[in-house]
C-alpha positions as CSV (number, residue, x, y, z in Angstrom):
1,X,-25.0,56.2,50.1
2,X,-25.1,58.6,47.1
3,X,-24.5,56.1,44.2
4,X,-21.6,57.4,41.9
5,X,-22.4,55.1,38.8
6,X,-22.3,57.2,35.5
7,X,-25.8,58.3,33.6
8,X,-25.8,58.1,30.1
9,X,-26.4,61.3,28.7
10,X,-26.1,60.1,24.8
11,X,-27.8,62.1,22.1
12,X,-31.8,60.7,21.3
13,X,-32.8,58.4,19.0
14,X,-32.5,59.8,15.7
15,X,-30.3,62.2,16.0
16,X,-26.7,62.7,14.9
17,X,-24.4,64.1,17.2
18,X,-21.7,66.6,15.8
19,X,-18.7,67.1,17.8
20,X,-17.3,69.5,15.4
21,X,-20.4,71.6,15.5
22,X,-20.9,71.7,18.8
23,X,-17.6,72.7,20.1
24,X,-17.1,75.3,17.3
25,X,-20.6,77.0,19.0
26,X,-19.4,76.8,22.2
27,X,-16.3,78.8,20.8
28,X,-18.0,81.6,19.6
29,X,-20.9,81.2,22.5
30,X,-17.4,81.7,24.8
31,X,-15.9,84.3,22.8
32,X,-18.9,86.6,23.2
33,X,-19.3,85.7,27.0
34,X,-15.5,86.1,27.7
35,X,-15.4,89.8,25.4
36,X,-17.6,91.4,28.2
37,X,-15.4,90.4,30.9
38,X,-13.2,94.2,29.7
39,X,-15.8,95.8,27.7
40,X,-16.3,98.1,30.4
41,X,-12.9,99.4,31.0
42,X,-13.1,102.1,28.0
43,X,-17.0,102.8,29.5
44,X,-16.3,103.4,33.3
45,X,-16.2,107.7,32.5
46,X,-19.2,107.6,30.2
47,X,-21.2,105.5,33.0
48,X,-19.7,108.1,35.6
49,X,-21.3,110.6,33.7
50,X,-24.6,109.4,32.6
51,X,-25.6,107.5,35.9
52,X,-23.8,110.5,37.9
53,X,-21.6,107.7,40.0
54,X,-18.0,107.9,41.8
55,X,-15.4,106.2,40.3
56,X,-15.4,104.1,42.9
57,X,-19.1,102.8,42.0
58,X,-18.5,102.8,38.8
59,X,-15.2,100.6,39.6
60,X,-17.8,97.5,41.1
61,X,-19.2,97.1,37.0
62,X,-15.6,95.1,36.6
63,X,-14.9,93.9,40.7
64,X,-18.5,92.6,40.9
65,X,-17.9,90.5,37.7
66,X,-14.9,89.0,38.5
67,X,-16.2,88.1,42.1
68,X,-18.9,86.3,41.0
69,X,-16.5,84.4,38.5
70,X,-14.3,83.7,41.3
71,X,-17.0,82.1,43.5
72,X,-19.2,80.5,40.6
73,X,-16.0,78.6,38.9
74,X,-14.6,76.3,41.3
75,X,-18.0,74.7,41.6
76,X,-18.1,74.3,37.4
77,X,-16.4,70.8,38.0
78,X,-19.3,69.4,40.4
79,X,-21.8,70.6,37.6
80,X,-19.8,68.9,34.3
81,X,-20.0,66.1,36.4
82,X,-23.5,65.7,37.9
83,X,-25.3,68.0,34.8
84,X,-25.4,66.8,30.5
85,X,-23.6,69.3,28.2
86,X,-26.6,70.7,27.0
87,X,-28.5,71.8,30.3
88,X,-25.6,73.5,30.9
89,X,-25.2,75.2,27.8
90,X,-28.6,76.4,28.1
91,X,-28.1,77.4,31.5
92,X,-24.7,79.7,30.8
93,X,-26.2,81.6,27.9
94,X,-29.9,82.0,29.6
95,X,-27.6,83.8,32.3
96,X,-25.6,85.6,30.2
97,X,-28.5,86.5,27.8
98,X,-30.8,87.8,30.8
99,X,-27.9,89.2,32.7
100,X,-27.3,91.2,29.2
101,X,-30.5,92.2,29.1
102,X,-31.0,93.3,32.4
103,X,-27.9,95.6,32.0
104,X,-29.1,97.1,28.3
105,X,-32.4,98.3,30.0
106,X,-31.0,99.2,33.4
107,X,-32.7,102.3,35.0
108,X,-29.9,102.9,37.3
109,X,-26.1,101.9,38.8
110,X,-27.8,99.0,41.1
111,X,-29.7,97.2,38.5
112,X,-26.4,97.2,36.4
113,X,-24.5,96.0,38.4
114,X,-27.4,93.0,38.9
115,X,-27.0,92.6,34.9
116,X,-23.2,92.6,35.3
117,X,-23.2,89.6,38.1
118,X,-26.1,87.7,36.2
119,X,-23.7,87.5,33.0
120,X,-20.7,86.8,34.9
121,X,-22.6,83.4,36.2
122,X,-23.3,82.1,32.8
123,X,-19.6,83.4,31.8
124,X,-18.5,81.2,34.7
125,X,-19.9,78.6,33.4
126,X,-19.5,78.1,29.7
127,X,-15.3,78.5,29.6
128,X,-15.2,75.1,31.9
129,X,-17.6,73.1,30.0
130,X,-15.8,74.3,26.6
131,X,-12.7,72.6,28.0
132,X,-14.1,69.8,29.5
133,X,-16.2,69.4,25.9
134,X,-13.0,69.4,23.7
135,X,-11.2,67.1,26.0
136,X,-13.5,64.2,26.3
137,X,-14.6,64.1,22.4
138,X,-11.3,65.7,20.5
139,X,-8.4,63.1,20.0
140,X,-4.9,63.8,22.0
141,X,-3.3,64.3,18.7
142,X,-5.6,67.1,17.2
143,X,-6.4,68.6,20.7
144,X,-3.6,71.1,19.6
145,X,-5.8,72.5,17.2
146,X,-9.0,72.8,19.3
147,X,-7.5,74.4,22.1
148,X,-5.7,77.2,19.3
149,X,-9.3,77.8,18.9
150,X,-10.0,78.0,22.9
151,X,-7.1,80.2,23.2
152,X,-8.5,83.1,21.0
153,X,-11.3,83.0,23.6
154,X,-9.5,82.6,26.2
155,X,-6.4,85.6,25.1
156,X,-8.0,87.8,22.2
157,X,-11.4,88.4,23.7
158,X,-10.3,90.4,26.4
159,X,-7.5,92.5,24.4
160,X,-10.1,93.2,21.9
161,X,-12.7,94.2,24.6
162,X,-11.5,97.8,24.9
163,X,-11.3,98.2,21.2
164,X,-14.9,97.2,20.9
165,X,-16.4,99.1,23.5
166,X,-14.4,102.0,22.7
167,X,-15.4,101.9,18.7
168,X,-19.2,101.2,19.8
169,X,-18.9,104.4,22.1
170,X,-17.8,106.7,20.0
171,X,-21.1,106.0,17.4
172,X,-24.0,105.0,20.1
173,X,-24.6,105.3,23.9
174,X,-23.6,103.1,26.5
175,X,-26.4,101.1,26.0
176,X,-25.3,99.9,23.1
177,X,-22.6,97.7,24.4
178,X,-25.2,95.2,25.8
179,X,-28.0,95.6,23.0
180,X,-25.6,94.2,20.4
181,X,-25.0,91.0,22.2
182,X,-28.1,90.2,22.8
183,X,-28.8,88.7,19.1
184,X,-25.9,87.2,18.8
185,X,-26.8,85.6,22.2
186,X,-29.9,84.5,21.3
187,X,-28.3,83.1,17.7
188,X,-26.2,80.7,19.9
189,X,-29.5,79.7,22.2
190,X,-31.1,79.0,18.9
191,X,-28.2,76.9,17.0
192,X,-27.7,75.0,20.6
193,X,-31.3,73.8,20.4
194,X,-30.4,72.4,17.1
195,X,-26.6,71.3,17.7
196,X,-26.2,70.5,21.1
197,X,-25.7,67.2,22.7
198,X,-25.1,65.3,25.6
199,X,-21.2,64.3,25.0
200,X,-20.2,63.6,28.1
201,X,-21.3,61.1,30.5
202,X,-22.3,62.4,34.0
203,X,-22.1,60.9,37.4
204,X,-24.2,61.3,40.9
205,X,-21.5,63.0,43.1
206,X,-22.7,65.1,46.0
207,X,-21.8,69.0,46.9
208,X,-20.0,69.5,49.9
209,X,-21.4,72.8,50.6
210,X,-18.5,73.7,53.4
211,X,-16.2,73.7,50.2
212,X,-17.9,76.0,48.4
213,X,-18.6,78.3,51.3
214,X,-14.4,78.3,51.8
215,X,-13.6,78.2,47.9
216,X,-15.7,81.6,47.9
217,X,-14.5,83.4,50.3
218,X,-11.1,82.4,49.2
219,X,-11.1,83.2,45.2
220,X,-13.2,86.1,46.0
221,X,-11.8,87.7,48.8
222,X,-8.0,87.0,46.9
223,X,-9.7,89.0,43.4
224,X,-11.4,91.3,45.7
225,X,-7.9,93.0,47.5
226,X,-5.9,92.5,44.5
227,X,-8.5,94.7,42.2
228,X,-8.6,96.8,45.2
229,X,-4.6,97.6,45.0
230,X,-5.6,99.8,41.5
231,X,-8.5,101.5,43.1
232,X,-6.4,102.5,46.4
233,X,-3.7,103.9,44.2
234,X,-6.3,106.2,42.8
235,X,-7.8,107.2,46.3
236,X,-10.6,105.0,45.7
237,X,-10.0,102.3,49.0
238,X,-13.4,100.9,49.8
239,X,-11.9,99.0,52.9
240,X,-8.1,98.6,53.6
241,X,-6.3,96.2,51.5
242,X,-4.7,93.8,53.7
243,X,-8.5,92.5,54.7
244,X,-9.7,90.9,51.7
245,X,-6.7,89.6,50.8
246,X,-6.1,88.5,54.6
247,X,-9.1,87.0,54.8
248,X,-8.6,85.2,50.9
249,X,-5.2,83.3,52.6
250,X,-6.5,82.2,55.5
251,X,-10.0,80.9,53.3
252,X,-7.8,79.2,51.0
253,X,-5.1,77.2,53.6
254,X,-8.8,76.1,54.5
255,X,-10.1,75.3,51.1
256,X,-6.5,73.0,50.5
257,X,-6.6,71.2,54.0
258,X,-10.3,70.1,53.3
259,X,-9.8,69.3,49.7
260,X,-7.2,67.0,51.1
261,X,-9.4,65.7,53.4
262,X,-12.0,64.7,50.8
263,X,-8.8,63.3,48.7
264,X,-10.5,61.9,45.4
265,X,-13.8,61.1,46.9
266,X,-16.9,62.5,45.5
267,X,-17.7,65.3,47.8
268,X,-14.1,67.1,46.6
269,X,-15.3,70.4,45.0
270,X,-11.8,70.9,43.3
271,X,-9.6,67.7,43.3
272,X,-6.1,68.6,43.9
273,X,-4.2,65.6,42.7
274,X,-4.1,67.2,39.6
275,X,-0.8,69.2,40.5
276,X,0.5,65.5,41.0
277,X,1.3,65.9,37.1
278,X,4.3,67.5,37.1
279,X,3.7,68.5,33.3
280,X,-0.1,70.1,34.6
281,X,1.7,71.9,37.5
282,X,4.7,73.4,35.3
283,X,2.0,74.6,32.7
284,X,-0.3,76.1,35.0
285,X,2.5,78.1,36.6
286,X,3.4,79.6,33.6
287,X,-0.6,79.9,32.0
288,X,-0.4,82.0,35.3
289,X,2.6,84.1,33.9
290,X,1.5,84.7,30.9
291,X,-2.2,86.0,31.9
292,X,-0.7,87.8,34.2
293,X,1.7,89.8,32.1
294,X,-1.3,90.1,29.4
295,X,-3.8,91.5,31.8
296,X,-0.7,93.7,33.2
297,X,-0.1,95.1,29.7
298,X,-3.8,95.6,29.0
299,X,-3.9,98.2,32.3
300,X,-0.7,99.6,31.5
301,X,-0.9,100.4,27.7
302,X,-4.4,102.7,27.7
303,X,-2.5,104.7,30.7
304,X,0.3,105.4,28.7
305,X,-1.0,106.3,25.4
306,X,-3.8,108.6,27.1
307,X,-2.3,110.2,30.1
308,X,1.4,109.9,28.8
309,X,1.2,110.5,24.9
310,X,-2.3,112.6,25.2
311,X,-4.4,109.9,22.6
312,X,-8.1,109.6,23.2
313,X,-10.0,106.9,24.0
314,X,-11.1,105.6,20.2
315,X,-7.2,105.8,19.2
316,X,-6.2,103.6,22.0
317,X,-8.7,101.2,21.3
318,X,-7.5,100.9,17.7
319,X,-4.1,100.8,18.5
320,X,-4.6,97.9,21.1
321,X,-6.5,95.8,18.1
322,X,-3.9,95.0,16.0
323,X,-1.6,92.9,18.7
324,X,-5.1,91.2,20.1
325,X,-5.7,90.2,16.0
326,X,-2.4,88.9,15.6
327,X,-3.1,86.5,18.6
328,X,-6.2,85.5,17.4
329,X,-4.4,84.6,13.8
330,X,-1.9,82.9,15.2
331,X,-3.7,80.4,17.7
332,X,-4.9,78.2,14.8
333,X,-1.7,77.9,13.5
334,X,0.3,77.2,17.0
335,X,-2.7,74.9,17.6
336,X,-1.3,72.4,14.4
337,X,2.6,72.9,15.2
338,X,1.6,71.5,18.8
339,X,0.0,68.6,17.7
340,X,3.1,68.0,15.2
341,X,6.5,69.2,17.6
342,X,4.7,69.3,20.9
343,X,5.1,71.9,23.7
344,X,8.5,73.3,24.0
345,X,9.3,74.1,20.8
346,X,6.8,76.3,20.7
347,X,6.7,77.9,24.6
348,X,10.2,77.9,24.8
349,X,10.7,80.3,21.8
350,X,7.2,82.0,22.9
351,X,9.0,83.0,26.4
352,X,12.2,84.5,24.4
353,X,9.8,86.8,22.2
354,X,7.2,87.9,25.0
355,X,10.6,88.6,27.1
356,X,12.3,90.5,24.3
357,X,8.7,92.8,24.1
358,X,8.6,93.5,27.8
359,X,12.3,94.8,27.6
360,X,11.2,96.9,24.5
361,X,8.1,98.3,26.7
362,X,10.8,99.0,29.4
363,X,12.6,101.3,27.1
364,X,8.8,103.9,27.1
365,X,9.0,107.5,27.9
366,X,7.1,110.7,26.9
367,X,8.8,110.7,23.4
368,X,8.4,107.1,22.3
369,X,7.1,107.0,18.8
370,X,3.1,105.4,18.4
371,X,4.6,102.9,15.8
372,X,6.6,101.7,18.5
373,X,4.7,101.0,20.7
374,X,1.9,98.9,18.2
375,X,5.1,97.0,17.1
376,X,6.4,95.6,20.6
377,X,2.7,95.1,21.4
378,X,2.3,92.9,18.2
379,X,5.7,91.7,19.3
380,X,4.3,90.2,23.0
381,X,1.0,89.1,21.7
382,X,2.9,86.8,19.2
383,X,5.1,85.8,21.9
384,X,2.0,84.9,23.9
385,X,0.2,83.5,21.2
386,X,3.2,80.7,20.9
387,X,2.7,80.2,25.1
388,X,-1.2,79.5,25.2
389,X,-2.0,76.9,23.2
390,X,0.7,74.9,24.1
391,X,0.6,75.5,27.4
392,X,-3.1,75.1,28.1
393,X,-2.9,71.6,26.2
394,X,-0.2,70.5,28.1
395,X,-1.9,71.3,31.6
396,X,-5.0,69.8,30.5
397,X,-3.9,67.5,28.6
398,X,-1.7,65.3,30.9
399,X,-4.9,64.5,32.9
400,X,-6.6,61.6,33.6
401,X,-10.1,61.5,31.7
402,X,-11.8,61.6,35.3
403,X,-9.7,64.8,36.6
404,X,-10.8,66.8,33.2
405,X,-13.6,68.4,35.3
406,X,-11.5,69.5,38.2
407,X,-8.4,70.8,35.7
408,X,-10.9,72.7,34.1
409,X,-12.1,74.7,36.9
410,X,-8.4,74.8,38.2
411,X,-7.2,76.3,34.9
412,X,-10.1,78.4,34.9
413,X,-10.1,79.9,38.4
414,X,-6.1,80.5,37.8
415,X,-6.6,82.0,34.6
416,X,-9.5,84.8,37.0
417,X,-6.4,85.3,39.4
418,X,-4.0,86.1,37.5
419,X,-5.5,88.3,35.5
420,X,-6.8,90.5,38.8
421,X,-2.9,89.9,40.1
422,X,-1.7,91.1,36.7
423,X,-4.1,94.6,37.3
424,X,-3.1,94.9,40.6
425,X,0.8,94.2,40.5
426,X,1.3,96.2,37.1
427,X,-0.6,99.1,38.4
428,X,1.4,98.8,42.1
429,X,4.6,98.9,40.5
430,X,3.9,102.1,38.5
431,X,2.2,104.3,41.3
432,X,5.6,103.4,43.3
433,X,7.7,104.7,40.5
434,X,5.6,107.5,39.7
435,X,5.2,108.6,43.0
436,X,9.4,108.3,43.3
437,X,9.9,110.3,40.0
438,X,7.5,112.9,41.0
439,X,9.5,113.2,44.5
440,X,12.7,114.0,42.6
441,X,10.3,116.9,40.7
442,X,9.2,115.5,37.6
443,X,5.8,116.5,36.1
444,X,2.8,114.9,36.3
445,X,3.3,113.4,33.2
446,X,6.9,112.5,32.8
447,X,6.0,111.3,36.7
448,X,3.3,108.8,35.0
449,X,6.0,107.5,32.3
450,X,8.4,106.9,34.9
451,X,6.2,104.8,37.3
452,X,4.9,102.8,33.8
453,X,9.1,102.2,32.9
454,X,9.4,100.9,36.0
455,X,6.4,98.4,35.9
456,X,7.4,97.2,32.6
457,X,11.5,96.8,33.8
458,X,10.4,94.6,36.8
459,X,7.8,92.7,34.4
460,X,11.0,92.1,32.0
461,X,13.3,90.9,34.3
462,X,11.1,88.3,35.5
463,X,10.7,86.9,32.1
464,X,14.1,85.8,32.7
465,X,13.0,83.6,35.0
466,X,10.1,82.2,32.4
467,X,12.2,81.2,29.7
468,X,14.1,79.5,32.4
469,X,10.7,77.6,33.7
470,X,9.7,77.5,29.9
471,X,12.5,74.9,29.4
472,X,11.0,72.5,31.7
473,X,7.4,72.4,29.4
474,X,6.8,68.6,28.7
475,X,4.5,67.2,26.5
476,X,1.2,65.3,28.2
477,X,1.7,61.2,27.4
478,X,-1.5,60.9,25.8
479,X,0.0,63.0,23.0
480,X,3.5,61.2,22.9
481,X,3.9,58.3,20.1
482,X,0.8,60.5,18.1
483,X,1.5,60.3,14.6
484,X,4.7,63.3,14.0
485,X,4.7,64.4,17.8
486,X,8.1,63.3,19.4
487,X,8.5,62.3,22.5
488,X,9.4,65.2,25.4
């Protein structure tokens, strides 16, 4: 019998533990982690180029990343359980560092991609443990304000993950894009040694390895088809569609019945009563939403201004920045009017605003002005800025302190899913409207407005259906009665 008593994993003798410290360097240490998760986007043609690759290859850089997130994530709540804080830490940026390193002196296209599935482990790994972290040491009534932190991770990384590849490439080589991190890596290795304690207690549970084997095949072969869906579009199937994704269904109706199964014992890998909480299950649904429609956008946007309104690839970057800035501004801020009103004052006004942006994006065509585009893009991130914070609070929040592991990786493997859904759906929904316009003889490149109008006037019309949902947002209990948060 595997003993499920909880080790003490307190800081030693001597030293002071600082929660504050620790969690603002798993922030940054997660902000650089999470920015390479789109760096590559703006660097697939250069690679093509220099390494002499298909598009297709090429393509795997991004696939083969969010794969190995896919399969490495769900297992993140078995490690914050059985492993202390700071052997994880270590572990997650020693992966990402080597994988970084690997890829900066990569010969060739195959060890790349080796660097590329090295730094998605420790990737995997960190944005978990930062939630878990903040939950377990922050107070429910300033969690608000730790999680407007985790949300610039979590949002503004990847929007700002084209504009720094794309202002890196146009000075240096490809190269480049990995060399930069790997100080900064090694800054975070450094302060951890000095910061990083054990502030969580862990426990002696056991791996059920049949879990793992189904949660991977599930995630990965569900990420796998629905990247695929942009790369068929382009002529670039590697195997038909309906496999992967085939094959992801029937992996995960597995996954669930056995997770049932184990029900709240210690072999669970993911431990589904968390969508008990009705406030957890709302949030989720929407966290989903809102990823979605982010990742969506960020597919969407570089098409249009480059192939629609003939920009290159440095002034698409910059034009992308200033919504992914005004995200990262606002976070703090929605972080304190959380902990003070709660959740839906804030999502349910966030929902109007992002819904108001997709129906201005709707309106695109050949002849849309530049400023108007960077203004309904500011528009949506602030409407998304007002959904994260509270919404990933809320989900995580409304947990038990013993399901904080197992929401983590939940919100976290979600969060992978919908952003591959948001590629794949976004880009769907524009080859089928492109492909329709160009039927009825438009060019190629009133053709490619079209298809992206018609993405964008789906997208909108579903946000209906958010602010709807948005109106249904509770706040968690642990937060109600705090000191100037009402009761929801």
């Amino acid at each position: 019998m595997v003993s499920t008593g909880t080790v003490p994993t307190a800081a030693p003798p001597g030293k002071t533990v600082r929660p504050g410290a620790v969690i603002a360097l798993l922030v940054v240490a997660a902000f650089v982690v999470i920015l390479n998760e789109t760096i590559m986007g703006v660097a697939l043609p250069e690679l093509m180029r220099e390494l002499e690759i298909t598009a297709a290859s090429a393509q795997w850089l991004t696939t083969a990343f969010l794969l190995t997130m896919a399969v490495v994530i769900p297992t993140t709540g078995f490690l914050i359980q059985r492993f202390p804080l700071r052997t994880l830490f270590f572990t997650a940026m020693g992966l990402f560092t080597l994988g970084t390193v690997i890829a900066a002196t990569a010969p060739g296209f195959g060890v790349l991609l080796v660097g590329r599935i090295v730094q998605a482990s420790g990737t995997a790994i960190m944005i978990p443990l930062l939630f878990t972290t903040v939950l377990n040491v922050v107070p429910a009534h300033r969690r608000g304000r730790m999680m407007g932190l985790i949300s610039i991770v979590i949002s503004v990384a990847p929007a700002v993950g084209p504009t720094v590849s794309g202002l890196i490439l146009s000075v240096f080589p490809w190269r480049a894009m990995f060399i930069v991190m790997i100080p900064i890596a090694l800054i975070a290795i450094a302060l951890g040694a000095r910061w990083v304690r054990n502030l969580t207690d862990t426990r002696r549970v056991t791996l059920d390895v049949i879990s793992v084997v189904l949660s991977a095949l599930a995630f990965g072969g569900l990420i796998f088809g629905l990247s695929s869906i942009g790369e068929a579009a382009g002529g670039h199937e590697i195997v038909p569609i309906w496999m992967p994704l085939a094959l992801g269904a029937i992996a995960l109706a597995a996954f669930v019945v056995r997770q049932l199964r184990l029900g709240s014992t210690d072999r669970v890998l993911l431990n589904l009563g968390v969508f008990r909480h009705s406030s957890f299950t709302v949030a989720v649904i929407l966290v989903v939403v809102a990823m979605t429609t982010l990742f969506g956008v960020l597919i969407l946007l570089p098409l249009y201004l480059q192939n629609v309104l003939g920009l290159g690839t440095l002034p698409t970057g910059l034009m992308l920045l200033p919504g992914g800035l005004l995200m990262g501004l606002m976070a703090p801020l929605v972080g304190n009017l959380f902990d003070r009103f709660g959740a839906r004052p804030l999502v349910l006004p966030g929902a109007v605003v992002a819904s108001v942006a997709l129906w201005g994006f709707a309106t695109l065509s050949a002849s849309t002005p530049v400023g108007f585009v960077i203004a309904v893009h500011c528009l949506l991130s602030l409407g998304l800025a007002f959904m994260f914070t509270p919404l990933m609070t809320s989900a995580l929040g409304s947990l038990p302190r013993e399901l904080y592991p197992h929401g983590s990786a939940i919100v976290s493997t979600v969060q992978q899913l919908a952003g591959a859904a948001g590629t794949a759906v976004f880009v769907t929904l524009m080859t089928v409207g492109a492909a329709s316009a160009a039927s009825g003889g438009a060019g190629v490149v009133d053709a490619t407005a079209s298809g992206i109008h018609t993405a964008f006037f789906v997208a909108a019309c579903l946000s209906i259906a958010v602010i709807v949902l948005a109106a249904f947002v509770r706040t968690p209990k642990q937060v109600e009665g705090a000191e100037g948060v009402p009761g929801h």
